[in-house]
C-alpha positions as CSV (number, residue, x, y, z in Angstrom):
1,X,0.0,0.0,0.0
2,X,1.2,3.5,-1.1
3,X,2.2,5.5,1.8
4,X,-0.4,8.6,1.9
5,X,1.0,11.9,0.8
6,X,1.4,15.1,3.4
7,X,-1.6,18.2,2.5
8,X,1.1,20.2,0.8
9,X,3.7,20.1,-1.7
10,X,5.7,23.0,-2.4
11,X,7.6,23.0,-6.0
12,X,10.6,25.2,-6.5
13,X,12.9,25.9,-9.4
14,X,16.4,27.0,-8.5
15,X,18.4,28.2,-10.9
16,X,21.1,31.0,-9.6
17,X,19.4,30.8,-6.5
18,X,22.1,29.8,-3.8
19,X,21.5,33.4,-2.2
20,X,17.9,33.0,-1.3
21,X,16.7,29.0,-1.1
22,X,18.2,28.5,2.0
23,X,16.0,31.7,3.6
24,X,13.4,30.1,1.7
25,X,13.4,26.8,3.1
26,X,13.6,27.9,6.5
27,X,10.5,30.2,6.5
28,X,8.4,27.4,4.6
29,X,9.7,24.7,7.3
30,X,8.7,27.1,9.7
31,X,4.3,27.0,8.3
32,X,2.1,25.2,10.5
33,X,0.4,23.5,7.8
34,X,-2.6,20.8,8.7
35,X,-1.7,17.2,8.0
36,X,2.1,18.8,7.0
37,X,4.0,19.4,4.6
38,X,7.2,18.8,1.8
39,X,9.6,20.6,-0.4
40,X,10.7,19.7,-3.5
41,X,13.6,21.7,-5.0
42,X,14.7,21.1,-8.7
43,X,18.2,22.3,-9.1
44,X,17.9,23.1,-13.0
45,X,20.9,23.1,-14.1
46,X,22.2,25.8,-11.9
47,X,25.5,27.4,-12.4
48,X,26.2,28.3,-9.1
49,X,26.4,26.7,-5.8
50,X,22.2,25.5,-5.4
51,X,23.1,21.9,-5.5
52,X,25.7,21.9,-3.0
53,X,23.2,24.5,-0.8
54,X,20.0,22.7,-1.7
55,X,21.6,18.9,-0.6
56,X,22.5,20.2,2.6
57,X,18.9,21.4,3.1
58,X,17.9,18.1,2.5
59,X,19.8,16.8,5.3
60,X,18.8,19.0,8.0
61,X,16.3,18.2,10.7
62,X,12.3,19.0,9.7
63,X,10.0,19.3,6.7
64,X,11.4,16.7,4.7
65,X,12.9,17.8,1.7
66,X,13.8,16.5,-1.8
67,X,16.0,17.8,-3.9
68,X,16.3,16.8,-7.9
69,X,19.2,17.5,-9.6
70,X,18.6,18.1,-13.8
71,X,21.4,17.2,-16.0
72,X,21.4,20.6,-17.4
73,X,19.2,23.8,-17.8
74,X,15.5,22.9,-19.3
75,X,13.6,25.7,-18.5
76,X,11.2,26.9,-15.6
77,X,8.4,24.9,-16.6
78,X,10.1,21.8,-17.7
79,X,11.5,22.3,-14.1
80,X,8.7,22.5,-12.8
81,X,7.3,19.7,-14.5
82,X,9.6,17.7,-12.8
83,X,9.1,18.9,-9.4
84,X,4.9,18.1,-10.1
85,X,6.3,14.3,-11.1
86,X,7.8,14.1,-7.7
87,X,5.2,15.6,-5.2
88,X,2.6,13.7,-3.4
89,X,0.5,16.5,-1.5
90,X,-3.2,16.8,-1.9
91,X,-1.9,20.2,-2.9
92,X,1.3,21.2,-4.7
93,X,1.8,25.2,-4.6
94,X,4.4,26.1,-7.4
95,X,7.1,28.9,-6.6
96,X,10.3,30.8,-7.8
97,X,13.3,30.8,-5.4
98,X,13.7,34.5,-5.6
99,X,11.4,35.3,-2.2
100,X,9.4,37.8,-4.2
101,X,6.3,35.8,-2.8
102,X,6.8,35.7,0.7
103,X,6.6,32.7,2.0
104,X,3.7,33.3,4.5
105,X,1.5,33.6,1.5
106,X,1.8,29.7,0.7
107,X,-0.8,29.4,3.4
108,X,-3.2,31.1,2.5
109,X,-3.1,30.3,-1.2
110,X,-3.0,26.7,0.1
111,X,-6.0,27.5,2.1
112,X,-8.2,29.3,-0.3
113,X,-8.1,26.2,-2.9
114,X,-8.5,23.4,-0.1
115,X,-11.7,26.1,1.1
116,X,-12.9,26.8,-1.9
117,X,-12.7,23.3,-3.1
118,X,-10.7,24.8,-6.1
119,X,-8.7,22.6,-9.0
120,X,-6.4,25.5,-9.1
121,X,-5.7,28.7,-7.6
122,X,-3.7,31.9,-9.0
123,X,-2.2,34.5,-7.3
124,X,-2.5,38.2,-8.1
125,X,-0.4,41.5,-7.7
126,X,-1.9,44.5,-6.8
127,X,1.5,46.1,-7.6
128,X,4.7,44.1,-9.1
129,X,7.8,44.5,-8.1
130,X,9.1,43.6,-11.6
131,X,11.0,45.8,-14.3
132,X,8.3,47.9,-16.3
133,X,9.2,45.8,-19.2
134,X,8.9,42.6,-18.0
135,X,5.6,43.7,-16.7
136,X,4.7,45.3,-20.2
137,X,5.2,41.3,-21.4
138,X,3.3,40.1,-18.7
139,X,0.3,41.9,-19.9
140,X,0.7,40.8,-23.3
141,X,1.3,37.1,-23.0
142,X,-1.9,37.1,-20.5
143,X,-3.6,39.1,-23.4
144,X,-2.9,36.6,-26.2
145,X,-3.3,33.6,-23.2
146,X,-7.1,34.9,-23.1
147,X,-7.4,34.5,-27.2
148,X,-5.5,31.2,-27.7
149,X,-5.8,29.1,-24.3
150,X,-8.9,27.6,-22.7
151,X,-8.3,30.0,-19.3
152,X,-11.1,32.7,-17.5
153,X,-10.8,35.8,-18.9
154,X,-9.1,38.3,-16.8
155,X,-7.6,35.5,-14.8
156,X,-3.8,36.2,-14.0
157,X,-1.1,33.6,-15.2
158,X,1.4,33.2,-12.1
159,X,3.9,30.9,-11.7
160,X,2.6,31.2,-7.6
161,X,-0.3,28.8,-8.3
162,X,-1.5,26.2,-6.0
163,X,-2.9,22.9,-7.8
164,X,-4.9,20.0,-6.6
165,X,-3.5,16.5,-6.4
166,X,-5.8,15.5,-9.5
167,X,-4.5,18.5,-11.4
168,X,-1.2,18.1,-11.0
169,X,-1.0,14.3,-11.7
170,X,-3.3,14.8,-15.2
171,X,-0.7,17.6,-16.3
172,X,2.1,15.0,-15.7
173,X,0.5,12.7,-17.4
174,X,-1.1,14.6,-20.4
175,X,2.5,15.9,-22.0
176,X,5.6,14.6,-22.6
177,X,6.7,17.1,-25.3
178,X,9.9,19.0,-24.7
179,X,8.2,22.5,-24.2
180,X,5.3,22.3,-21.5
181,X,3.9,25.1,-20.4
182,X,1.7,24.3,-17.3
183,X,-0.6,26.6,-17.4
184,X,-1.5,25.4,-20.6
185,X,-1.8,22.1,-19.4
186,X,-4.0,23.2,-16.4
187,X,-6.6,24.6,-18.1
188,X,-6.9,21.4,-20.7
189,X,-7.8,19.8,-17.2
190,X,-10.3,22.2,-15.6
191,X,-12.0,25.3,-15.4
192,X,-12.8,24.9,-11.7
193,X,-9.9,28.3,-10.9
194,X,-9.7,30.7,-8.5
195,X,-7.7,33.8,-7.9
196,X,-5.9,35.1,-5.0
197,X,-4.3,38.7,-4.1
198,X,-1.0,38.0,-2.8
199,X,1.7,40.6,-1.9
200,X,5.1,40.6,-4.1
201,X,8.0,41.7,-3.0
202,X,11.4,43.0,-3.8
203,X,13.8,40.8,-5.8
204,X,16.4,39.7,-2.1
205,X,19.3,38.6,-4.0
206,X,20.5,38.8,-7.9
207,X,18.6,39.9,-10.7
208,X,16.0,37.9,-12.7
209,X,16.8,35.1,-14.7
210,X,14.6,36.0,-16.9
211,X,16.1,37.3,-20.3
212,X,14.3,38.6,-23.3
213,X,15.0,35.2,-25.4
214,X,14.0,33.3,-22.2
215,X,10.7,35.1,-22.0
216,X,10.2,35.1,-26.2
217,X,10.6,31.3,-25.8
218,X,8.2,30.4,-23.0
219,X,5.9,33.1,-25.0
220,X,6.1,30.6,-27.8
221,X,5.3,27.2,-26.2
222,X,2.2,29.0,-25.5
223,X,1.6,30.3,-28.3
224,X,2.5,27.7,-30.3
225,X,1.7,24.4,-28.4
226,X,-2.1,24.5,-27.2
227,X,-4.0,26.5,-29.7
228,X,-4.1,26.3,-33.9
229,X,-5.3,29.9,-34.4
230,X,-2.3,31.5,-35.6
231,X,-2.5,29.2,-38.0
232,X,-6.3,30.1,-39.0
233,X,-4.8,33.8,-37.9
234,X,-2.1,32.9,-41.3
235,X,-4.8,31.7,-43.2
236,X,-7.2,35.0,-42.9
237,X,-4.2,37.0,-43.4
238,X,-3.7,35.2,-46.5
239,X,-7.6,35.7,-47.7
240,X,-7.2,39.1,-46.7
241,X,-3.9,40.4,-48.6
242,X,-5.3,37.8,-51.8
243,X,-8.7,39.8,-51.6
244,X,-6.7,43.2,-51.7
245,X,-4.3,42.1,-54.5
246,X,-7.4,41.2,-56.9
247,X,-8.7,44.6,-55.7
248,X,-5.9,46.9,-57.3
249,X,-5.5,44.1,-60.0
250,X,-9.1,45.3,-61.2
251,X,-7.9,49.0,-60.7
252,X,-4.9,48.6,-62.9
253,X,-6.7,46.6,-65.7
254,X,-9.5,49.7,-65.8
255,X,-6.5,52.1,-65.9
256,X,-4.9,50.6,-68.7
257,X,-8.5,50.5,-70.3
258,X,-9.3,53.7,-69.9
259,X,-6.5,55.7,-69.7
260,X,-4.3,57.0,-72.4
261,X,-0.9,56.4,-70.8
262,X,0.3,53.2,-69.5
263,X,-0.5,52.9,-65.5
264,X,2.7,55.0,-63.6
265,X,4.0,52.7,-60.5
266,X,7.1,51.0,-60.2
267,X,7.9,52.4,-56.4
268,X,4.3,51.3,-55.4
269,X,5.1,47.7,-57.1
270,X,7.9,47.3,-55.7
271,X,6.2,48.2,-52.1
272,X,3.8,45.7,-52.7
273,X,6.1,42.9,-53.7
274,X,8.4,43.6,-50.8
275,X,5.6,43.1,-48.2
276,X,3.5,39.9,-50.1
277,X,7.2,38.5,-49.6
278,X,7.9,40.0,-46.1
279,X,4.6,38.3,-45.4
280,X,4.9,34.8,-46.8
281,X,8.4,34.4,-45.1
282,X,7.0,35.4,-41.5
283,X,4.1,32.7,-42.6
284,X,6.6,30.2,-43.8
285,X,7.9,30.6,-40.9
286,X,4.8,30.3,-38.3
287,X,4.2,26.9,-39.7
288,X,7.8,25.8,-39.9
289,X,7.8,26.6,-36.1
290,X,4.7,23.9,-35.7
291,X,6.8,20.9,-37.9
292,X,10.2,21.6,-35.9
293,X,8.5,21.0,-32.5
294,X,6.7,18.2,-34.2
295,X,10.0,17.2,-35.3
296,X,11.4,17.3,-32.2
297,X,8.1,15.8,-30.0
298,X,8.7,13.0,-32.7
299,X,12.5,12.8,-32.1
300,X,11.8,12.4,-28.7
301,X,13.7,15.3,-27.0
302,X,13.7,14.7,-23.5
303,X,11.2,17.2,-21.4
304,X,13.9,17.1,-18.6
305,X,16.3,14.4,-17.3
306,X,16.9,13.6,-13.8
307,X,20.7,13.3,-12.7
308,X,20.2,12.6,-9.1
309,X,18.0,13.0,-6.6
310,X,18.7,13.7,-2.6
311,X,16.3,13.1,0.1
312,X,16.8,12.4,4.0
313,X,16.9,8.6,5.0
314,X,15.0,7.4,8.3
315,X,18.3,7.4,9.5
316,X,18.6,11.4,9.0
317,X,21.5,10.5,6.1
318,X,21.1,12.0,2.6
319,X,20.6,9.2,0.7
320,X,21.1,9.7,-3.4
321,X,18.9,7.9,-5.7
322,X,20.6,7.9,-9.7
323,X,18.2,6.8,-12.4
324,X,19.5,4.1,-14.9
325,X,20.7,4.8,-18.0
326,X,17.8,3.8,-19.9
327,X,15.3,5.8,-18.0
328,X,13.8,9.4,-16.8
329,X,12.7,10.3,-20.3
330,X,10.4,13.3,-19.6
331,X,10.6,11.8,-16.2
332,X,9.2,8.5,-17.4
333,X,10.3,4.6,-18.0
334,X,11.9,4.5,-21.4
335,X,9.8,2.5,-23.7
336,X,11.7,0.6,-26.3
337,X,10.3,0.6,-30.3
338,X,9.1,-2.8,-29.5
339,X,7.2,-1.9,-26.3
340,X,5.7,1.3,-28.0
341,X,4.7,-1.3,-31.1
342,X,3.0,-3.3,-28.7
343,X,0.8,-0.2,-27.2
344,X,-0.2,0.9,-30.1
């Protein structure tokens, strides 16, 4: 018999974060949370100390903690994706290692979903303590999130969410593409969300990991991996510049009718070739995005691979548990061609 799960999982991402995990750690270890509580850090690839800080974590006395090691850097969600594989709360809240949501908020976002017998829960900022631009992009992705992905409109996209056991374990088991993006995957599971006002703090340490290609790329896997409307969006843009070329073709023709002198143009034409061009490339394009990740979903890029992982024996010792070499694909048994044959 499986060994029941405590109330709350807590999933953390470190990447860069030796500065602030062990404060972080030590205020969550510190909530008196009914029926308790565990932490699961994913070290994703980290280029600093995190592993070293994160293991020793792991060893010391209280909320038991487990820390996974990737083999290099995946990503936030694909980290996170890992962590989700690897809880066993009734709830897992999902949170950066940054300590811009304070750690007494876990509580009560915890609390508001297990209340309001919620699938999900989102937290909200009544003011961000983020740079203007990264806040300008937040507005935008959650603007084109309300056009392309099943989610409430208005509902904020955080990655300080709290999920419910039967969430989280049909978003582990509903992707194994190389670029999740949960909160796709969350609302392909349920509609049954709330929201939360949470306070947000300071950045404590650092500066964001969070580059302008970083942010382009996770704007893409949603773009891109749960909705086919840019490629209706491709399609009407494509009606729409054909409708308006057979417009001016009729114009020219009744020119060169009526007109004495040959139609006058060549800067216009050139114009007009230049963008019909400009925009069949960035078409082109759009759809040779959807075939490379099919390509690569096909190819069977890992989502993440597990190195190690580190949890606290009954003993109190760190004991390390390494995956064989023929496993942890996306976190999963490796299925050989026969085996997949056989399921299919």
């Amino acid at each position: 018999m499986t060994e029941p799960g405590p109330a709350l999982s807590i999933v953390v991402p470190v990447y860069n974060g030796a500065g602030t995990v062990g404060r972080l750690v030590e205020a969550l270890r510190a909530l008196a949370v009914p029926g308790g509580l565990e932490i699961v850090l994913v070290v994703d690839g980290s280029p600093d100390d995190s592993l070293a800080v994160c293991k020793r974590l792991a060893a010391e006395p209280g909320a038991p903690v487990t820390v996974v090691s990737l083999s290099r850097n995946f990503g936030e969600h694909n980290a996170v994706m890992a962590g989700l594989a690897r809880a066993r709360g009734a709830y897992t809240v999902t949170m950066d290692d940054d300590l811009q949501n304070p750690p007494g908020e876990v509580l009560r976002l915890f609390e508001h979903a297990r209340d309001g017998d919620y699938d999900a829960v989102y937290s909200f900022y009544e003011d961000k303590k983020h740079e203007s631009w990264r806040n300008l992009g937040s507005r935008f992705t959650n603007w084109c999130a309300d056009r392309l992905i099943d989610k409430p409109p208005g509902l904020y996209l955080s990655s300080f969410r709290c999920l419910s056991a039967f969430v989280r374990e049909r978003v582990v088991a509903s992707y194994e593409g190389p670029y999740p993006y949960v909160d796709g995957l969350v609302f392909q599971v349920t509609q049954k969300v709330g929201r939360l006002q949470v306070a947000h703090l300071e950045r404590a340490d650092g500066e964001s990991n969070y580059t302008l290609r970083r942010l382009v790329r996770l704007w893409l896997s949603m773009f891109l991996n749960f909705s086919v409307m840019p490629l209706r969006l491709a399609t009407l843009v494509g009606l729409g510049i054909g409708a308006l070329g057979a417009l001016a073709s009729m114009i020219v023709i009744g020119e060169a009718i009526l007109s004495d002198r040959p139609p006058q143009g060549w800067a216009s034409l050139m114009v007009a070739v230049l963008l019909l061009a400009g925009v069949q490339l960035v078409l082109v394009g759009l759809i040779g995005e959807y075939l490379g990740r099919m390509f690569l979903a096909v190819n069977r890029k890992p989502q993440y691979l597990v190195r190690e992982t580190f949890v606290r024996d009954a003993a109190g010792a760190l004991a390390v548990d390494r995956p064989a070499v023929d496993t942890a694909e996306a976190g999963r048994p490796f299925r050989r061609p026969a085996e997949r044959a056989e399921r299919t």
